[in-house]
Structure formats: structure tokens, C-alpha cells
N, C-alpha and C positions, 0 to 999 in steps of 0.2 A: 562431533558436533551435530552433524546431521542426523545420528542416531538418538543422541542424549535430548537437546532441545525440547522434541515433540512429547518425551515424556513429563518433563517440566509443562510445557502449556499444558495437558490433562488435568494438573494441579488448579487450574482456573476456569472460570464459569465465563465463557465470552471470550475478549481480548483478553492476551497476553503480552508482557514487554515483549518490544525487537529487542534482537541482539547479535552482535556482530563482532567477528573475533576477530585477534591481530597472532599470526603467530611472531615469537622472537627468539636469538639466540642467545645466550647469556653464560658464560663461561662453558662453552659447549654444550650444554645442557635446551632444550625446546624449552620454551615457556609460551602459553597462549594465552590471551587477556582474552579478558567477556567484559563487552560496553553492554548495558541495560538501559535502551531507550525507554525513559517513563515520561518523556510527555509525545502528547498527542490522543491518548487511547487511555488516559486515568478516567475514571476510579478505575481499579481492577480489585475484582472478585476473586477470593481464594475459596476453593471447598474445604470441608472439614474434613482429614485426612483420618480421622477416627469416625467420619458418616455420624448421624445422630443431629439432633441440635445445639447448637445454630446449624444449618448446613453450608452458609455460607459468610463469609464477613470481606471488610475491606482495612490492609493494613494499613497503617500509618506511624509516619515512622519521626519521631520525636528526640532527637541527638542520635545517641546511640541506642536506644530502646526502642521495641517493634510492640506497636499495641492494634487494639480494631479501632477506628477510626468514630468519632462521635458524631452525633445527626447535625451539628453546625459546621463542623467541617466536613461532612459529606455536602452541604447546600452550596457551600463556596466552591466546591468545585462543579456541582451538578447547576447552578443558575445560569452560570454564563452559558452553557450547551444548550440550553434552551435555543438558542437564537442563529444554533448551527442548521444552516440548511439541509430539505431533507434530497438525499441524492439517491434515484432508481437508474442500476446496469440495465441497459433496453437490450444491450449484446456487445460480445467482447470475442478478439479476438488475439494470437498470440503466431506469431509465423517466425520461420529460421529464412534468411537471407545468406546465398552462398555468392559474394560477387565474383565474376569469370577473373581469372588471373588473381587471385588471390588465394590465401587459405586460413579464411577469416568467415565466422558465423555474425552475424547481423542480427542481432533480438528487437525484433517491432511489435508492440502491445498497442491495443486503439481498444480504448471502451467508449461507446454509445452510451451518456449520463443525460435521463432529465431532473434536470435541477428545480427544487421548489423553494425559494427563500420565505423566514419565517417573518419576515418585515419588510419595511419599503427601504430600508438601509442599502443601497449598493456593497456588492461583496467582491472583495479584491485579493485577487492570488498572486502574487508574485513566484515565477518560474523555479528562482535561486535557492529559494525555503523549502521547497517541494521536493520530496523521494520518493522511492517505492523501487521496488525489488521481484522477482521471480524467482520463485525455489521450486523444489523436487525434493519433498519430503524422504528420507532415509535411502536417495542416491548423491549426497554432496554433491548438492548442484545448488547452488545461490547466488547470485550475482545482481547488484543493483542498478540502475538505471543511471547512464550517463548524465540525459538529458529528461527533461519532463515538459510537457506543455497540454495548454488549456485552447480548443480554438471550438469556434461558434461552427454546429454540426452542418449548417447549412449554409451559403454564400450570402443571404441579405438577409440573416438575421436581426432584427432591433434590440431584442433584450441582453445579447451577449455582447461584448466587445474585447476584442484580443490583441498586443502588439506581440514582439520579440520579447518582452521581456515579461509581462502580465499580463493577465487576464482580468475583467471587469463584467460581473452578473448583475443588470440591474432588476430584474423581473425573472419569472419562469421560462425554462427553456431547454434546449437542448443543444451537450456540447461533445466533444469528441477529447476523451484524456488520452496522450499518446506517450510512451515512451521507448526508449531505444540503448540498447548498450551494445558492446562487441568484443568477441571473443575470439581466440585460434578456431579454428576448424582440424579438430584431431580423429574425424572422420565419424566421431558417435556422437550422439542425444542422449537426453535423459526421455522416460519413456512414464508413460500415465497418464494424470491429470496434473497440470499447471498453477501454481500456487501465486498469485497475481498479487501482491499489496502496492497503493498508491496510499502516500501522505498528504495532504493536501493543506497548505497554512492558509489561512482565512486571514491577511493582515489587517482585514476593517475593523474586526472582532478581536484579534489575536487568541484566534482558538484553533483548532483542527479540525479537518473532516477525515475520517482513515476508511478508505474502499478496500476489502479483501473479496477476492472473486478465484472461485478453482473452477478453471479452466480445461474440461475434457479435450483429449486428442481427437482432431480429425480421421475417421475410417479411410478417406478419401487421397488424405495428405497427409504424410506423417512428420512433416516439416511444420504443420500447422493444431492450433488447437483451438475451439470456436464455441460459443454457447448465445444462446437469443437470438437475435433478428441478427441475420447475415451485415457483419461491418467489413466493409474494403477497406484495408491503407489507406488508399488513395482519398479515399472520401473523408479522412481525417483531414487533409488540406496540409499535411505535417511531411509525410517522407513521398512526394511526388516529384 
């Protein structure tokens, strides 16, 4: 999986579906299903696998027949994103947690986002819709985030507002996206750069926002991976 996948995305200009396997037994035999998340991150671009023109198209898929996708049904999908807000990483960062008496790894992600909404629409994230994941491209390392959350980067922010269970952007600003999952501690890491995806559901809109961010290892700390403006935990207001 870890090896096949990346060559599948290649086949695409931009985003590629997620996908996420289940292995099963079945009369002795392994069997592994492939789920293909396609919403969130449509249209998707395929290249021409023969180069030339077209170079590139979007399929569309009509019962059981795969064609390229016509200009009216590319607008239905492309109007409403219109009104997706635009989100800039200020800095990200990604750390292992080893807690004493345990032999369990701790995964904490916190990206630094300022948020630009494209109207005066309040925009609202509910926690529970929200995903996103951490892989290590061709070391079977993937693993997704237990938990996900949206909190206002700074303590008396106006334009942000956050409880336990959602989050509320009325205006431009700056928020802190954090997440967390955990694992055995079987004494190794994965080693490189940090492959970061956050999903984000927009319920006011019911559209998506999808952040991917690769994440270089700290020289400093090899527990840790960091890019942009130095982000603490702590300062996420999330895992203190």
C-alpha cells in the first residue's frame, strides 16, 4: 500500500482521492479492501497517460461508464468552492510524545492558519466531520487522527470562537488546527519529511477545506518536525 498508492497519485495533477485499507480474512485467504474518499478534494485531474493533448481531463462517472466531465458539470462542482475560504500555514509543527510509565507514542500536529473568508457568512466547523492523517510515504507509516480541533490562536480573539465541540470564524484571523492520535512505542519512527493532511468540513457551506502540509524533521530533535514561524503545543490552548 505504502509503496503502490504514490504511484497512483502521479497519475493526477494536484489532489488525489484518500484511501484507506481494511485488511480481512476470508476462508483463510487475506483479502484488503481500498475505500476511495472522493469528497472533499473533487474535481480531480487525471494526466494523459499517453502525454499529448488533452494533457489533462476530469472524469466523470455516469452508472457504470467513465467519461471526461462536461463544462456544466464542472461549474456545479466548481461555484460553490467559490466561497471556500482562503487558509495560509503561518507554521506547523509535528512532535512524538513518550509519557513516563508507559510504552505508548503520543502524535501532536498544531498548524498556525490565517483564515480569510470570502464573504460576511459566519463559517462553522463541527469537530466530529473533521479528519486528517499523518503518513510516511514508502515507510508504512499512516495513521489518522483520533481527535481534531479548531481553537482561536490567541486568548481574546474577536473574529474566532471555539467550544468542545465546534468551531465559529466570523471574520479574518488566526487559528491553531491541532490534532492527536496514539500508538505503541516499539522503540522506532518513521524518518524524513511528515506528510500532514487535515480535512476540514465547512457545515455553513457544506463544502470542504483540505490542508496538506510535508512537514521536515527537526535537525535538533528527531522526535520533532517543524516548518514556518516556530508553533508550541502549548500555544495551541489544545494539549496543555
Amino acid at each position: 500500500m505504502a509503496r503502490w498508492y504514490p504511484q497512483v497519485e502521479r497519475h493526477f495533477d494536484g489532489h488525489a482521492p484518500g484511501v484507506k485499507s481494511k485488511n480481512f480474512s476470508v476462508d483463510g485467504l487475506a483479502v484488503v479492501a481500498l475505500f476511495f474518499e472522493s469528497d472533499g478534494r473533487a474535481p480531480f485531474v487525471v494526466k494523459n497517460p499517453k502525454g499529448g493533448y488533452p494533457e489533462f481531463s476530469v472524469p466523470w462517472r455516469e452508472g457504470t461508464r467513465l467519461r471526461a466531465a462536461r463544462r456544466d458539470e464542472l461549474l456545479r462542482i466548481l461555484s460553490p468552492l467559490q466561497r471556500v475560504p482562503d487558509l495560509e500555514i503561518v507554521g506547523a509543527v509535528l512532535e512524538i510524545d513518550r509519557p513516563d510509565g508507559t510504552r505508548s507514542q503520543i502524535w501532536k500536529a498544531a498548524l498556525k492558519v490565517f483564515v480569510t473568508p470570502k464573504d460576511a457568512h459566519h463559517i462553522i466547523i463541527p469537530f466530529h466531520r473533521c479528519k486528517g492523517e499523518v503518513m510516511f510515504p514508502n515507510q508504512n507509516f499512516q495513521h489518522s487522527f483520533a481527535q481534531i480541533k479548531v481553537q482561536p490562536y490567541s486568548r481574546n480573539a474577536e473574529t474566532i470562537t471555539a467550544t468542545d465541540t465546534e468551531a465559529v470564524i466570523k471574520a479574518p484571523g488566526t487559528f491553531a488546527l491541532t490534532g492527536e492520535f496514539t500508538i505503541s512505542d516499539i522503540g522506532g519512527k518513521p524518518g524524513g519529511d511528515a506528510h500532514v493532511t487535515f480535512d476540514l468540513y465547512l457545515a455553513s457551506m457544506d463544502q470542504w477545506a483540505v490542508i496538506r502540509e510535508t512537514i521536515p524533521i527537526c535537525m535538533l530533535n528527531y522526535d520533532r518536525w517543524e516548518r514556518g514561524e516556530k508553533v508550541e503545543l502549548e500555544d495551541a490552548f489544545f494539549f496543555g
